[in-house]
TIBAPA-993126 format. One line per 3 residues: number of its first residue (from 1); for each residue x, y, z of C-alpha. Coordinates in Angstrom, 3 decimals, m for minus. Each point is the difference from the previous one (the first is absolute). Layout:
BEGIN
NUM = X Y Z ~ ...
//
This chain:
BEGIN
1 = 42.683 m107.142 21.251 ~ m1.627 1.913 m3.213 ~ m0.903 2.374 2.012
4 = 2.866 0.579 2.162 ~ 2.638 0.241 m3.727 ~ m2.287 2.342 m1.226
7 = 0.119 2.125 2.715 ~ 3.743 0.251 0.058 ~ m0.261 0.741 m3.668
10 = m2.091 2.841 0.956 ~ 2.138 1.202 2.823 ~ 3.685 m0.229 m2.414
13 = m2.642 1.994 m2.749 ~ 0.038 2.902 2.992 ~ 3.189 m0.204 1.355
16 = 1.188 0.357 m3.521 ~ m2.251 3.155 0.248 ~ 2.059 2.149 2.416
19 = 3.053 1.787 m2.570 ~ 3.255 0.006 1.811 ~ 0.502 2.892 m2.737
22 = m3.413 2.391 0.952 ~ 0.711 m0.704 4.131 ~ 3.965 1.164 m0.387
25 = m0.801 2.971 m2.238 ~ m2.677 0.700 1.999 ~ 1.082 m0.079 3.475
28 = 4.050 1.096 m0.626 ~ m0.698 2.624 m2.722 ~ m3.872 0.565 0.324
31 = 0.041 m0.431 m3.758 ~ m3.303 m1.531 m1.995 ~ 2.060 m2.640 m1.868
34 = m2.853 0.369 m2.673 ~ 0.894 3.069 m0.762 ~ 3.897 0.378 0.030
37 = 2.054 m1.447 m3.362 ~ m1.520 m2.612 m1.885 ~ m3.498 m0.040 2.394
40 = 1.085 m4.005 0.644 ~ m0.197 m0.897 3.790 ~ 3.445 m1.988 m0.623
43 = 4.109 m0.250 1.062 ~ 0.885 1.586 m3.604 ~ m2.146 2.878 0.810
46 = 1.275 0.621 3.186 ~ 3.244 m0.325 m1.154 ~ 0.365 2.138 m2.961
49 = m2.322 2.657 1.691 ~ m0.120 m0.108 3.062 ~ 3.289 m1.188 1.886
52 = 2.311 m2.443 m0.814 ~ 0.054 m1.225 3.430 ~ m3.046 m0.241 0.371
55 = m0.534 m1.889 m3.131 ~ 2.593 m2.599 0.863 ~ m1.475 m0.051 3.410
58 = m3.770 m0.506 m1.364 ~ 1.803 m2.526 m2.561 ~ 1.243 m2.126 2.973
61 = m3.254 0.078 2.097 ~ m2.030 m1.170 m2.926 ~ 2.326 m3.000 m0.593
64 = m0.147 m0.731 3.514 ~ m3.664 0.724 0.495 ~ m0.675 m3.118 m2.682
67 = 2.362 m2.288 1.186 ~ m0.800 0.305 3.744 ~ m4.244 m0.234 m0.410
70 = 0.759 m3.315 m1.861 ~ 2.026 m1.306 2.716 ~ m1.940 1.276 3.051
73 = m2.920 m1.892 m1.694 ~ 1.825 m3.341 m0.716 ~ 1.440 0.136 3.808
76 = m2.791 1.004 1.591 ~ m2.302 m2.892 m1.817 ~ 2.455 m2.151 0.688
79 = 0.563 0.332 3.510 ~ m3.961 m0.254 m0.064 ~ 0.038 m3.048 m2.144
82 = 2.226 m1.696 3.194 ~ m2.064 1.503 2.206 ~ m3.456 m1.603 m1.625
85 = m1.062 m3.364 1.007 ~ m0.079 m1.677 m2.385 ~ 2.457 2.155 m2.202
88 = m2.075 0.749 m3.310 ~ 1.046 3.908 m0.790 ~ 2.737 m1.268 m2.682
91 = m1.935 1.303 m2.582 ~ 0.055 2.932 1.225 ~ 3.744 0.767 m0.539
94 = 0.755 m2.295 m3.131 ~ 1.854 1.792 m2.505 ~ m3.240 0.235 m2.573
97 = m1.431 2.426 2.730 ~ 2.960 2.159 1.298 ~ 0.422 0.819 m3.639
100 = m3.917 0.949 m0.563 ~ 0.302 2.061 3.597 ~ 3.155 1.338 m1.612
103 = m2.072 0.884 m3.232 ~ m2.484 1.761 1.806 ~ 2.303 2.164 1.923
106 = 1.760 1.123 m3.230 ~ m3.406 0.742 m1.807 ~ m0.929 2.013 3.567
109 = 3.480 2.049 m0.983 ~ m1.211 0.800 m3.193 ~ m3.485 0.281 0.100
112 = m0.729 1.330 3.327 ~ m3.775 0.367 0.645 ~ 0.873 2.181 3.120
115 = 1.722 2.370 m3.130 ~ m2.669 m0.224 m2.626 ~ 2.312 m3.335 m1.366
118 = 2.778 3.202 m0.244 ~ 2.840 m1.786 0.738 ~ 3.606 m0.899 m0.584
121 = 2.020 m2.281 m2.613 ~ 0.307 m1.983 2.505 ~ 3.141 m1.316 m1.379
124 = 2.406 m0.410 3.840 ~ m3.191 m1.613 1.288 ~ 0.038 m2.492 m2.523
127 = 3.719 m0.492 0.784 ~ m0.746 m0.694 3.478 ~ m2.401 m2.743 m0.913
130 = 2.410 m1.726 m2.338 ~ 2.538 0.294 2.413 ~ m1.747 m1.842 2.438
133 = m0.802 m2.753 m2.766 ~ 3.214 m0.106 m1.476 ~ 2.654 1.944 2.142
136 = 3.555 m0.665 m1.511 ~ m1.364 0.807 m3.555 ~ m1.633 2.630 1.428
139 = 2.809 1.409 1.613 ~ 2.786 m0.419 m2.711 ~ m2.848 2.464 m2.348
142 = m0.261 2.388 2.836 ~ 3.924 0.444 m0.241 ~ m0.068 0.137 m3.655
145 = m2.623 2.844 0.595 ~ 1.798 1.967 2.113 ~ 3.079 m0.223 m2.776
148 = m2.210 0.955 m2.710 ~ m1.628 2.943 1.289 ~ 2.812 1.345 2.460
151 = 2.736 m0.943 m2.930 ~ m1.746 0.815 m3.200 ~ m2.833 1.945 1.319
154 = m2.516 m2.727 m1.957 ~ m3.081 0.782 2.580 ~ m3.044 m1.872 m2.275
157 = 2.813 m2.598 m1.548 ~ 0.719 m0.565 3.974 ~ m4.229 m0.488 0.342
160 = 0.246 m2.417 m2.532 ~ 2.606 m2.142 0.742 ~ m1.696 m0.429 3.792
163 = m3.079 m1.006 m1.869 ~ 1.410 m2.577 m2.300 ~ 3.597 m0.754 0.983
166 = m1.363 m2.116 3.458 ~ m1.933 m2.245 m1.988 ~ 2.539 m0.771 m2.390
169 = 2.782 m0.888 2.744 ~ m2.725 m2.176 1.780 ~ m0.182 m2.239 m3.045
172 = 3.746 0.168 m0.362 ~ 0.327 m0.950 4.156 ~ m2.325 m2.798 m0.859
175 = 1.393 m1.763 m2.441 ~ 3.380 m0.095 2.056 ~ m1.232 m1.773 3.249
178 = 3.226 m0.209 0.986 ~ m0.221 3.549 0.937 ~ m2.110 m0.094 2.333
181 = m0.987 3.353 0.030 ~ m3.824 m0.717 m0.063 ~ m2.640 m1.354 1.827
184 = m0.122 m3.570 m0.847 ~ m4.161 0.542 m0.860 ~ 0.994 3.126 m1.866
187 = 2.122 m1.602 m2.189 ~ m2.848 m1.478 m2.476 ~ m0.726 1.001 m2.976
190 = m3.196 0.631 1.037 ~ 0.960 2.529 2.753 ~ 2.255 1.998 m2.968
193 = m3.517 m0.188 m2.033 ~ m1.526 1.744 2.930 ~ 2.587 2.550 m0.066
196 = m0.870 0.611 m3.943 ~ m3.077 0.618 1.219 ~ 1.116 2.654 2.861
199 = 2.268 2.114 m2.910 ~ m3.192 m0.014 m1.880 ~ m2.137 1.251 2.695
202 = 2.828 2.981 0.379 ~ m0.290 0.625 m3.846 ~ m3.854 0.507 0.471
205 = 0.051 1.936 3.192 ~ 2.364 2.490 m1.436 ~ m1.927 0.599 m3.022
208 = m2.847 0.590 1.965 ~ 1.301 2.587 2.314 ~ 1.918 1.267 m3.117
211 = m3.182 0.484 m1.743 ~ m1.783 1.787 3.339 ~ 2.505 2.822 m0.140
214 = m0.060 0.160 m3.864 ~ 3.353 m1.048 m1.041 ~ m1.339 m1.939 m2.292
//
């Protein structure tokens, strides 16, 4: 079963490899990403240089790229799990391990070894995995996004707030059961502990990709 998680660990770590960002600029404007704007392999980039379109279109496939690889892989071992005789693949799909498959596929983003680790922020990616942690807080800071950066034009106050802002309604959403607007086993304080740990993870990444293109 060791075997089997850290193989899908491996597999997110490559999926996460493949930038939405380089592939769209790539095959619709036969553009090196890494060498248009701010060199980052990312939505803002595309955005902002590139097409606005195609940024919010690249924005959108990153979100759903996340999202969907975490759910194929819950599905699919769980149709497996029925499947098995007797069913033992659990494990397999227990929230501990979507969210280190979900890890690796953001790290993938931003440190792609198919790029030389030249990758993205990998900020929408990370949105997509929270969203398929903790949708409705996820959501209503998606919305608040849109507001600040379509309203007030607020693009890195707008990365910031999806960074933060879902972690902070997902403690909010848990003490309110009442709600129920969360998964009943992501309503623990441990789970909102785990999602500390996920904003920190962002922090570091982006620092680290940050520092490869010397902005700081």
């Amino acid at each position: 079963m060791l075997i089997v998680a850290a193989m899908l660990v491996l597999l997110s770590y490559w999926y996460g490899c493949f930038s939405t960002a380089r592939l769209l600029a790539k095959s619709v404007r036969s553009l090196n990403i890494y060498k248009v704007g701010t060199g980052f392999a990312d939505t803002e980039n595309i955005y902002f240089n590139v097409s606005k379109s195609l940024g919010i279109l690249t924005g959108a496939l990153d979100i759903i790229k996340s999202y969907v690889w975490l759910y194929v892989i819950r599905e699919g071992l769980m149709i497996m799990d029925r499947m098995a005789v007797p069913p033992n693949l659990s494990v397999l799909y227990s929230c501990d391990l979507l969210m280190l498959y979900g890890i690796a596929m953001l790290v993938g983003h931003c440190l792609p070894l198919t790029q030389h680790l030249r990758g993205g922020r990998g900020i929408l990616s990370y949105f997509g995995i929270l969203a398929f942690f903790s949708f409705y807080p996820t959501l209503i800071t998606g919305l608040l996004a849109l507001v600040i950066v379509f309203r007030f034009k607020q693009v890195r106050f707008a990365q910031y707030t999806i960074v933060v802002l879902p972690v902070l309604l997902t403690m909010v959403f848990s003490a309110i059961p009442s709600l129920n607007l969360l998964n009943p086993h992501h309503s623990t304080p441990l789970f909102t502990v785990k999602l500390m740990g996920m904003v920190l993870l962002m922090g570091i990444l982006n620092i680290i990709v940050s520092k490869k293109l010397g902005e700081l």
